[in-house]
C-alpha beads as a LAMMPS data file, in Angstrom:
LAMMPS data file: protein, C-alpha beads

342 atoms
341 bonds

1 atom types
1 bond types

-500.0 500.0 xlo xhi
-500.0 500.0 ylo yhi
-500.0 500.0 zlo zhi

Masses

1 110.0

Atoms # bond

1 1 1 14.949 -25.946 -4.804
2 1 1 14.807 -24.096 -7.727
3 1 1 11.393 -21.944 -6.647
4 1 1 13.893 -21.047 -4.010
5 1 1 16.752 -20.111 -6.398
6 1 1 13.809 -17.845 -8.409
7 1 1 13.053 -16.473 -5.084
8 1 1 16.680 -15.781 -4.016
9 1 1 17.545 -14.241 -7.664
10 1 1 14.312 -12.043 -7.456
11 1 1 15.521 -11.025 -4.269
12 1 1 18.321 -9.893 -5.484
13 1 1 17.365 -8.101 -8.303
14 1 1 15.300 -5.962 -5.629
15 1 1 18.228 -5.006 -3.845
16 1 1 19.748 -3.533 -7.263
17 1 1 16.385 -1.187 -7.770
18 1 1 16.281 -0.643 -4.365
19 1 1 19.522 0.938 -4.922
20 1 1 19.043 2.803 -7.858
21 1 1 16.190 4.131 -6.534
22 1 1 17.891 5.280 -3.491
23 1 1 20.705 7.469 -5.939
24 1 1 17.854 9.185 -8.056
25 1 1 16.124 10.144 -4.670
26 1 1 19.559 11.733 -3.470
27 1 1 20.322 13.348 -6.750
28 1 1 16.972 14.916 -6.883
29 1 1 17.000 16.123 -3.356
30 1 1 20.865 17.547 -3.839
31 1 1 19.543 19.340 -6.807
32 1 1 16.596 20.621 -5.582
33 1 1 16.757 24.923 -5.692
34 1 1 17.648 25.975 -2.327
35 1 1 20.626 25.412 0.307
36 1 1 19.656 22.208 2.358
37 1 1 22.208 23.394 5.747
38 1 1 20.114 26.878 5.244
39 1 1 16.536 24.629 5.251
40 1 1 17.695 22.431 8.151
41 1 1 18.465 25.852 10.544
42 1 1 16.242 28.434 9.190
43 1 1 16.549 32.165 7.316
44 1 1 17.179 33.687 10.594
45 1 1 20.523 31.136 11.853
46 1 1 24.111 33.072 11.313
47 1 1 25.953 32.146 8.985
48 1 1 28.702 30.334 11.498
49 1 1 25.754 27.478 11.736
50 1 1 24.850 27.055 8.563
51 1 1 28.967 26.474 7.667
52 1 1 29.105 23.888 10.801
53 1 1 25.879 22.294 9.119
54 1 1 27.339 22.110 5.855
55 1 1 29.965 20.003 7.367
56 1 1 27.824 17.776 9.104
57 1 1 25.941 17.252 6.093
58 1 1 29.348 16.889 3.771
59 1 1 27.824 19.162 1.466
60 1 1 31.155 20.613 0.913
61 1 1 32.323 17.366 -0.170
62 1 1 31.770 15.993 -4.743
63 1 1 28.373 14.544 -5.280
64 1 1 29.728 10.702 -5.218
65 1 1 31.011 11.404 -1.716
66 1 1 27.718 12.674 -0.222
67 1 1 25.636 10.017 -1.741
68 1 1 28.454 7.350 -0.092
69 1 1 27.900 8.970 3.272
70 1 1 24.144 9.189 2.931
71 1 1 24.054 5.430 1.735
72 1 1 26.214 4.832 5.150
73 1 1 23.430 6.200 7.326
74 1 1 20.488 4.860 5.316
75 1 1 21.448 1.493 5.705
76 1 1 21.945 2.064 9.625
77 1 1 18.402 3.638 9.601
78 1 1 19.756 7.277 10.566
79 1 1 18.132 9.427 7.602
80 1 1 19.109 12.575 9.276
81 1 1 16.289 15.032 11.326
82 1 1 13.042 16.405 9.899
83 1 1 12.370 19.898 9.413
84 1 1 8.526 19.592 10.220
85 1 1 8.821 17.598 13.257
86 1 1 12.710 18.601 14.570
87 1 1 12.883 14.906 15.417
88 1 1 14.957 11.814 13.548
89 1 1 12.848 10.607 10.365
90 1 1 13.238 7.385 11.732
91 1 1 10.941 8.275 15.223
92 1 1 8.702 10.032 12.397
93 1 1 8.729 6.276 10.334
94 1 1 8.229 4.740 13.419
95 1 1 5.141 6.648 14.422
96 1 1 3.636 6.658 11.117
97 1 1 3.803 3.927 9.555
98 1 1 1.963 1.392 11.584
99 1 1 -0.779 3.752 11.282
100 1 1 -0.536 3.150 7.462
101 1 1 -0.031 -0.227 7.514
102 1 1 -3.052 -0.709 9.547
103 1 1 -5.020 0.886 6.932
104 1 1 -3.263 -0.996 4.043
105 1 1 -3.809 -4.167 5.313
106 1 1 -8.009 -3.593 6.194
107 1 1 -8.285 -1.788 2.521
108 1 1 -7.001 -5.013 0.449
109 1 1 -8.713 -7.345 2.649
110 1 1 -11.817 -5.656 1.615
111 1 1 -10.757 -5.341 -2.215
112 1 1 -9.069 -8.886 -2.431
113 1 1 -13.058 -10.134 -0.440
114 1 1 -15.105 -7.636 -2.272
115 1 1 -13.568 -7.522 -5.670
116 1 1 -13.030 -11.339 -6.300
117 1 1 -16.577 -11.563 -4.684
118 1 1 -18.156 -9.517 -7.054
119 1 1 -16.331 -10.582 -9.944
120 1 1 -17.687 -14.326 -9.311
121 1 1 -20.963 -13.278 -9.152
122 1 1 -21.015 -11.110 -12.312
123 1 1 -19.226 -14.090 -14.346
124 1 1 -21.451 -16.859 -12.446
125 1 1 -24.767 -14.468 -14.073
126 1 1 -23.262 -13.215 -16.963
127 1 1 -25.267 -10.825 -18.927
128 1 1 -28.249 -10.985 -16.464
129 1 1 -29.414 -7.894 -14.531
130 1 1 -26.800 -8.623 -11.605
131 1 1 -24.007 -9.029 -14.107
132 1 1 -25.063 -5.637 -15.497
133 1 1 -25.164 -3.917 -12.216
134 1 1 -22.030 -5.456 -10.637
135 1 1 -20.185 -3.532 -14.327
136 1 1 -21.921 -0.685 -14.175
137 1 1 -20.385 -0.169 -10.391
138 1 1 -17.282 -1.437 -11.585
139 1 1 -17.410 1.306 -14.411
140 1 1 -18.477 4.490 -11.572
141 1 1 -15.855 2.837 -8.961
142 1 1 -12.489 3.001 -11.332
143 1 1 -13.287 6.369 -12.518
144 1 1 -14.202 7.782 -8.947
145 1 1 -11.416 9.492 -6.324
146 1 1 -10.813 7.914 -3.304
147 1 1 -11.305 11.109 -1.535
148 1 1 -14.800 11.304 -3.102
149 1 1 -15.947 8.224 -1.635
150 1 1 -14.186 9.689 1.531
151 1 1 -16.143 12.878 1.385
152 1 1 -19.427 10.871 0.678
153 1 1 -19.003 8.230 3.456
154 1 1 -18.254 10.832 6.005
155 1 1 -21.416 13.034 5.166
156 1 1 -23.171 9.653 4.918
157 1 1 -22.520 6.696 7.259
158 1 1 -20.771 9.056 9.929
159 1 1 -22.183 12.591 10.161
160 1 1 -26.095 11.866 8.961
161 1 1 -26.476 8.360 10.078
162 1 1 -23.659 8.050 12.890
163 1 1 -22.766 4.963 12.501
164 1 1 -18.569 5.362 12.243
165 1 1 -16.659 7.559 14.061
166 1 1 -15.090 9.564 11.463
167 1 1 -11.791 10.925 13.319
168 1 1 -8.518 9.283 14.215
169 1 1 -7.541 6.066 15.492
170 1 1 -9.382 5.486 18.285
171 1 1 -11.828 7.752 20.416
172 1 1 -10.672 9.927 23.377
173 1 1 -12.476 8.445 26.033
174 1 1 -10.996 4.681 25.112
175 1 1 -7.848 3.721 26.599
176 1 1 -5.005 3.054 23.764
177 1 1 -3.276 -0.320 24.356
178 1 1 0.122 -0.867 25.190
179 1 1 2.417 -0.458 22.021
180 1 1 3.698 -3.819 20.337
181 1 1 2.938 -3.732 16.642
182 1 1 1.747 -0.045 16.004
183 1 1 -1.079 -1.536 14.955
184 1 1 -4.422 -0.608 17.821
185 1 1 -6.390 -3.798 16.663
186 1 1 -3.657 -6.158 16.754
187 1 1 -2.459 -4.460 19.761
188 1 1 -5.908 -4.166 21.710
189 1 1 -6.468 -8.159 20.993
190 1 1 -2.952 -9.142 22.076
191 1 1 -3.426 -6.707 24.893
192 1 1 -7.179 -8.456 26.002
193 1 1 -8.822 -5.558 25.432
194 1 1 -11.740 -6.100 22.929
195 1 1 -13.433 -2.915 23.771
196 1 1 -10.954 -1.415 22.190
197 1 1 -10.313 -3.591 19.377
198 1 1 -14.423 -2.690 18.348
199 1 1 -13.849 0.959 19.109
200 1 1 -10.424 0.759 16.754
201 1 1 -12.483 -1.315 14.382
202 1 1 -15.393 0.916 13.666
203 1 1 -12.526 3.951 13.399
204 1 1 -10.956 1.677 10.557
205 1 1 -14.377 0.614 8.337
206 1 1 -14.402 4.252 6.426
207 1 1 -11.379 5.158 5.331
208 1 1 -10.557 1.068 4.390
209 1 1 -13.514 1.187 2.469
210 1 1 -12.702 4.693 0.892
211 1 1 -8.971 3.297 -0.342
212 1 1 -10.716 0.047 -1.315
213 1 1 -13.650 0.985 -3.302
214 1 1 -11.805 1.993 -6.540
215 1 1 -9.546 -1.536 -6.089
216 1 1 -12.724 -3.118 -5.602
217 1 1 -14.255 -2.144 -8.401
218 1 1 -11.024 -2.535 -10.573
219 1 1 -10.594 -6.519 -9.200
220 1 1 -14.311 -7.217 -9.836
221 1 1 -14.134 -6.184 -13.380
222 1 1 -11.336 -7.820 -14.228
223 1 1 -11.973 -11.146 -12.590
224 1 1 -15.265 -11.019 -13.890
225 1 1 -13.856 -10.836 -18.027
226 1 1 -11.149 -13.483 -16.982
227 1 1 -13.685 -15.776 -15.637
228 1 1 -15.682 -14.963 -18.543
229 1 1 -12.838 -15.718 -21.122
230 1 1 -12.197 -19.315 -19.658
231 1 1 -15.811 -19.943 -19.603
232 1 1 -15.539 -20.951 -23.089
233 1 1 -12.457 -23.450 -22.501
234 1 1 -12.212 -26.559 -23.254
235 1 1 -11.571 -27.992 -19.861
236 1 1 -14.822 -26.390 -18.861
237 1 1 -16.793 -27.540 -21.534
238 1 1 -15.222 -31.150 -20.355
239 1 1 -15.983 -30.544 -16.123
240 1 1 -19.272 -29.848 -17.348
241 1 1 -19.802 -32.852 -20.289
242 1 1 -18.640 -35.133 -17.229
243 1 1 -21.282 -33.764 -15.055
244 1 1 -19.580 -31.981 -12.113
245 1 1 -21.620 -29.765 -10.323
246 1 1 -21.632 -26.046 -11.397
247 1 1 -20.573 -24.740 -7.726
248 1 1 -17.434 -27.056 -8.241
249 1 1 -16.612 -26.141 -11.737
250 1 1 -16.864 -22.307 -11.082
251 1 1 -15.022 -22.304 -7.494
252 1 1 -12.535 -25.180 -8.885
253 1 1 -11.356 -25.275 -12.287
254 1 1 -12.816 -21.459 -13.481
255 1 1 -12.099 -19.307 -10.017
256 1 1 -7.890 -20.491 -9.752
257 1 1 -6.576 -19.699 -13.352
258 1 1 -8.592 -16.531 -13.398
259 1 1 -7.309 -14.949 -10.651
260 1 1 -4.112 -14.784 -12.350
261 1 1 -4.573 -10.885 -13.347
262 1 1 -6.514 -10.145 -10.615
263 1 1 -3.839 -11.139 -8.028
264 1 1 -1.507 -9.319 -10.414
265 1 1 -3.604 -6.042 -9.809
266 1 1 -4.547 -6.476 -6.367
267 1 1 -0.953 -6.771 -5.021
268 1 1 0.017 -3.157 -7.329
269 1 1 -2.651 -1.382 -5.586
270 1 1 -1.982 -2.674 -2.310
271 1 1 1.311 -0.984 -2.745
272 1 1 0.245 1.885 -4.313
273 1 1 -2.386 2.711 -1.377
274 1 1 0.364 3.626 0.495
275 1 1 1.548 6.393 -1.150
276 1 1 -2.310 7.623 -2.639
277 1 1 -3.774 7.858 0.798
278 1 1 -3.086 11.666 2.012
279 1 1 -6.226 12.451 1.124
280 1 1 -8.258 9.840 2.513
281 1 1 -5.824 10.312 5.395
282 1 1 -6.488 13.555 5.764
283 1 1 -9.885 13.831 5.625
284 1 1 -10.155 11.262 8.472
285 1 1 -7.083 12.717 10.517
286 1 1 -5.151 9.602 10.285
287 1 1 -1.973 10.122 11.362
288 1 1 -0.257 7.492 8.650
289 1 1 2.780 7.994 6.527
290 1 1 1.286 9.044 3.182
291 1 1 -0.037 12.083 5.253
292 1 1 3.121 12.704 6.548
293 1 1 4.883 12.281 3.268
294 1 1 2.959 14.950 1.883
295 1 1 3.676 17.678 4.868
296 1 1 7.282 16.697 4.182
297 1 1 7.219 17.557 0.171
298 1 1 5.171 20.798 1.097
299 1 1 7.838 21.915 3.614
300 1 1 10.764 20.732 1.219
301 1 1 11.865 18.274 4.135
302 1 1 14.578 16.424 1.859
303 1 1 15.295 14.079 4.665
304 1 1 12.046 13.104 5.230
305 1 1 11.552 13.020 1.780
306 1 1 13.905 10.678 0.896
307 1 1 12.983 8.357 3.918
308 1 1 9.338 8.110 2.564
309 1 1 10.014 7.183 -1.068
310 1 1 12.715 4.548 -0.521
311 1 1 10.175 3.019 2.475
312 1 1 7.470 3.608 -1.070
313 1 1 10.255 1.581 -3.435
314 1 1 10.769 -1.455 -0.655
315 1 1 7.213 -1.456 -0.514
316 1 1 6.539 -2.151 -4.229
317 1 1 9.335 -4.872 -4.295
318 1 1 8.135 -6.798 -1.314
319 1 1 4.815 -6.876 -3.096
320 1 1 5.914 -7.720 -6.496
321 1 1 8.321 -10.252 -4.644
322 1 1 4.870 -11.844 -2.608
323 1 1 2.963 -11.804 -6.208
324 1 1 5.152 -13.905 -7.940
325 1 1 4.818 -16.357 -5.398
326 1 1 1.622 -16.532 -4.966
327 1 1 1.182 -16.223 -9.069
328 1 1 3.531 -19.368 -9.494
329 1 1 1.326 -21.618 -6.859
330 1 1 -1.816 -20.376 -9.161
331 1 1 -0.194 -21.517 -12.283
332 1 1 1.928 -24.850 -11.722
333 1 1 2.936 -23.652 -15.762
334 1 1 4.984 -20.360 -14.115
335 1 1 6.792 -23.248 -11.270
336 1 1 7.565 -25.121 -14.555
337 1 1 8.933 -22.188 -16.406
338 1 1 11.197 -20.906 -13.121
339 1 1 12.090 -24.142 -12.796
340 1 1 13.645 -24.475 -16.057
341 1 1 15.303 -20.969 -15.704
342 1 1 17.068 -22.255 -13.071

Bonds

1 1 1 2
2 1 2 3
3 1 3 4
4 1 4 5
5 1 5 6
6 1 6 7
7 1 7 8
8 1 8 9
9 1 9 10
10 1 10 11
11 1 11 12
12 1 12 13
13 1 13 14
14 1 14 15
15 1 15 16
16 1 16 17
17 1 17 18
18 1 18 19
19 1 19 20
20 1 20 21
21 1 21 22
22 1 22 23
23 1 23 24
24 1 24 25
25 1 25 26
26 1 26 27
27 1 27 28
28 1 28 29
29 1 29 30
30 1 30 31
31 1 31 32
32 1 32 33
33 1 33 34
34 1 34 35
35 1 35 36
36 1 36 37
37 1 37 38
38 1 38 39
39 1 39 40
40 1 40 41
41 1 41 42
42 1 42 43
43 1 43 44
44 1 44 45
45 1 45 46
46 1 46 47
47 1 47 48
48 1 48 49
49 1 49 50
50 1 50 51
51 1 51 52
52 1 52 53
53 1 53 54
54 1 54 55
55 1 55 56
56 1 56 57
57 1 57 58
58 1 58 59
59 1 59 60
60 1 60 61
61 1 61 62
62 1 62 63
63 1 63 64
64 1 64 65
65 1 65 66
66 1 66 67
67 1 67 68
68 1 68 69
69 1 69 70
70 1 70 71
71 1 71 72
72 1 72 73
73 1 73 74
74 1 74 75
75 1 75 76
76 1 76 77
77 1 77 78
78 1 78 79
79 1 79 80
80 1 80 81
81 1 81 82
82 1 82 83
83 1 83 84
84 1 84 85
85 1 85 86
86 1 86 87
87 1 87 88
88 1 88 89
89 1 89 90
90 1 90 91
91 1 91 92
92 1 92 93
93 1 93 94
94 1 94 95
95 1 95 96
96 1 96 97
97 1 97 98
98 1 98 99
99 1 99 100
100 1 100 101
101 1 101 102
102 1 102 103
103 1 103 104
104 1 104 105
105 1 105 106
106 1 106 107
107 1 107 108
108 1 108 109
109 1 109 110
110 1 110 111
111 1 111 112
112 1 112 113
113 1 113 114
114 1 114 115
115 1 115 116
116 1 116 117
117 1 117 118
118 1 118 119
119 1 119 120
120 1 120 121
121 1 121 122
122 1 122 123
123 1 123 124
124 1 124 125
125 1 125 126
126 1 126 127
127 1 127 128
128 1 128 129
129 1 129 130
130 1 130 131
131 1 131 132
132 1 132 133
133 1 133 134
134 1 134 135
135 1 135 136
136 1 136 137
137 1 137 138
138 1 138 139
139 1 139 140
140 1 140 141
141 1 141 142
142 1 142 143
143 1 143 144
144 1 144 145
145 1 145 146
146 1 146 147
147 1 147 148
148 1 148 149
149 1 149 150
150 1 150 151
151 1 151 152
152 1 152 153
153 1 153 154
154 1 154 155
155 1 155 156
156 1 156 157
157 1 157 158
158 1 158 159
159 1 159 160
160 1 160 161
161 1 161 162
162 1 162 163
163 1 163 164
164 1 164 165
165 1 165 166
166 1 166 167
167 1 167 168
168 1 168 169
169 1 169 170
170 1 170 171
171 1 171 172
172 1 172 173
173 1 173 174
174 1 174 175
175 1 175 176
176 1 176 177
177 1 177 178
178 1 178 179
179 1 179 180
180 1 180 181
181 1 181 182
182 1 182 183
183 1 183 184
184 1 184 185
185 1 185 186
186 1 186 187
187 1 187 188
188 1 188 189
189 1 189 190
190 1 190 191
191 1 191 192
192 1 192 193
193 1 193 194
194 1 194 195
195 1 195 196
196 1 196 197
197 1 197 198
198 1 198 199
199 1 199 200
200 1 200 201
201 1 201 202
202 1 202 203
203 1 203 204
204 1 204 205
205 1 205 206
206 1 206 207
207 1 207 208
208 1 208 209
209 1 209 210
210 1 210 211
211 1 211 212
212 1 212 213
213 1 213 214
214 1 214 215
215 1 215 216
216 1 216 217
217 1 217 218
218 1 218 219
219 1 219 220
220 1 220 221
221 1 221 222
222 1 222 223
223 1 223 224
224 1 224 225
225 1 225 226
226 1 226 227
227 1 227 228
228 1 228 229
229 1 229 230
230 1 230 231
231 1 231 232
232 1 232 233
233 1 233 234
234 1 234 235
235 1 235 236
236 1 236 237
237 1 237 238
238 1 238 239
239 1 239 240
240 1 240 241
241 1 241 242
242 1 242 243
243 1 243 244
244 1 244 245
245 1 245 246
246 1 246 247
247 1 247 248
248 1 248 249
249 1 249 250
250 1 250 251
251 1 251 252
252 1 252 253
253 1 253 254
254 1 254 255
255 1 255 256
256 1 256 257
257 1 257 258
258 1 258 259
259 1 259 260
260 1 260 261
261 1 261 262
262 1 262 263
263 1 263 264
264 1 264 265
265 1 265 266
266 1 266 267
267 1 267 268
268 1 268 269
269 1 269 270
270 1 270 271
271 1 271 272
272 1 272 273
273 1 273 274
274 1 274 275
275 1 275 276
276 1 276 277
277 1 277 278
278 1 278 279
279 1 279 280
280 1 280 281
281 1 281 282
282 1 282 283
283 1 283 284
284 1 284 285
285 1 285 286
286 1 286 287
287 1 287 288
288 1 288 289
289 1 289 290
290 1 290 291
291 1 291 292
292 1 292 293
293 1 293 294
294 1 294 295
295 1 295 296
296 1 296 297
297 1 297 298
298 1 298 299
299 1 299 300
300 1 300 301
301 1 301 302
302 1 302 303
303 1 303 304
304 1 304 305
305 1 305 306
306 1 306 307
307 1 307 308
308 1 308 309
309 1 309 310
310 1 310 311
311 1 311 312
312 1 312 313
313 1 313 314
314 1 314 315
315 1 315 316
316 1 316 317
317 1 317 318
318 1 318 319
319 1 319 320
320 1 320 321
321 1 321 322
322 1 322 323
323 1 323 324
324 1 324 325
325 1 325 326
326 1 326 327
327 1 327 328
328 1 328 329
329 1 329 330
330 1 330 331
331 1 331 332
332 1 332 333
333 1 333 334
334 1 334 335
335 1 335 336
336 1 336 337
337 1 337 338
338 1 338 339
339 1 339 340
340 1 340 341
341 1 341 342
């Protein structure tokens, strides 16, 4: 009861950034140089439109008014039309998104596997010639772009070797499945089709691994000095006096508590990949939101604007939210502490 009572005050301590958030993105965007009625119709619309627009918009109305009516139609999902598109933001979230998602959710699987992977291994060999090579990546990953790795994979794996497919989603001459998730692998297995779900899958494997590699190198690092630091516990020292077997002491009693600040990390850049992927996105003609995010700032799209950063804000609750949990079933000392809160 009370990890529920942490969950449900967390929860709502979420909805009160989730709502400041949501008046500095409307202040910024009213305050932006320019007229927004004039952006929404064009230099070339009489002035008769721009007036009706106004109105539509309450633009004519104080500052506290606006943001009421603009909180009115966020929270029914109406965040006006886009300017790039000329459709609702919402179709535009709708359509992008998944696409995003998708890509999220293959890039930490392969930071939260190769990371905490790597990370074991360099702790399990410390200051051997595989600890010093698993740092020395970890060193060239952090300080590397994304887009670098994006650049070099494409030339690599998919123009010189041809192994990936380097362009979209899925290739032209594969039929897409029917739409349930937005997501093509999910979709193509619920759907029976595993042709596709390989085709979608090999489309995937580069830019995932582009988004990942600088998480990767980030988690393996700092698993690897957490492991090291409780290698020279006491309970360790103990597990080993008693004579447990190193494979159990190191996956055990070492691996839980030390993923701690990895878990910490991973779930920040998991959240974070969603708004740093334009690049990557671009390069491989992904059609996800970051991308579209990005047209929107360059066009001055306010409405789009302000659709993609509160989407951005929920995103780094939820996973702030989904880290606490899982760093309070790590540490039975954090379930203690919230317990006693409560």
């Amino acid at each position: 009861m009370s990890t529920l009572n942490f969950l449900v005050r967390r929860i709502i301590y979420s909805v009160f950034v989730l709502l400041g958030l949501s008046i500095v993105i409307f202040v910024i965007a009213r305050i932006m140089p320019g007229d927004p009625a004039r952006m929404a119709v064009g230099a070339r619309a009489p002035q008769w439109v721009v007036d009706r627009i106004r109105e539509q918009m309450h633009l004519n109305e104080p500052l506290p008014v606006q943001y009421g009516y603009w909180l009115r139609d966020a929270l029914r999902g109406d965040f006006g039309l886009s300017l790039v598109t000329q459709r609702p933001v919402t179709s535009d979230i709708r359509e992008f998104f998944p696409a995003s998602l998708e890509l999220v959710l293959f890039s930490g699987f392969l930071s939260a596997v190769g990371g905490i992977g790597l990370g074991v291994l360099s702790a399990r060999y410390k200051d051997t010639w595989i600890d010093n090579i698993v740092r020395l990546f970890s060193y060239a990953g952090v300080v590397t772009p994304s887009y670098i790795f994006a650049i070099l994979f494409v030339l690599l794996l998919g123009w010189a070797l041809k192994w990936f497919p380097i362009i979209g989603r899925l290739s032209e001459e594969v039929t897409a499945p029917p739409v349930v998730t937005g997501l093509i692998t999910l979709d193509a297995l619920l759907a029976g089709q595993f042709g596709t779900f390989l085709d979608a899958l090999r489309h995937i494997v580069l830019p995932a691994l582009s988004l990942a590699m600088g998480a990767i190198a980030q988690e393996a690092r700092i698993t690897r000095s957490s492991m090291a630091d409780n290698l020279s516990k006491d309970y360790i020292a103990s597990a080993r006096a008693l004579g447990i077997p190193e494979r159990i002491v190191m996956g055990r009693f070492l691996l839980k508590p030390s993923l701690i600040p990895t878990v910490s990390i991973l779930g920040l850049d998991i959240a974070a990949t969603f708004s740093v992927a334009f690049l990557v996105e671009l390069i491989f003609n992904w059609p996800g939101l970051a991308r579209y995010g990005m047209q929107s700032m360059m066009h001055k799209d306010l409405n789009a604007i302000s659709a993609v950063i509160l989407i951005l804000g929920a995103i780094f609750v939820t996973v702030n939210i989904v880290v606490d949990i899982i760093v309070a079933w790590l540490d039975p000392r954090i379930r203690l502490s919230a317990a006693r809160s409560a």
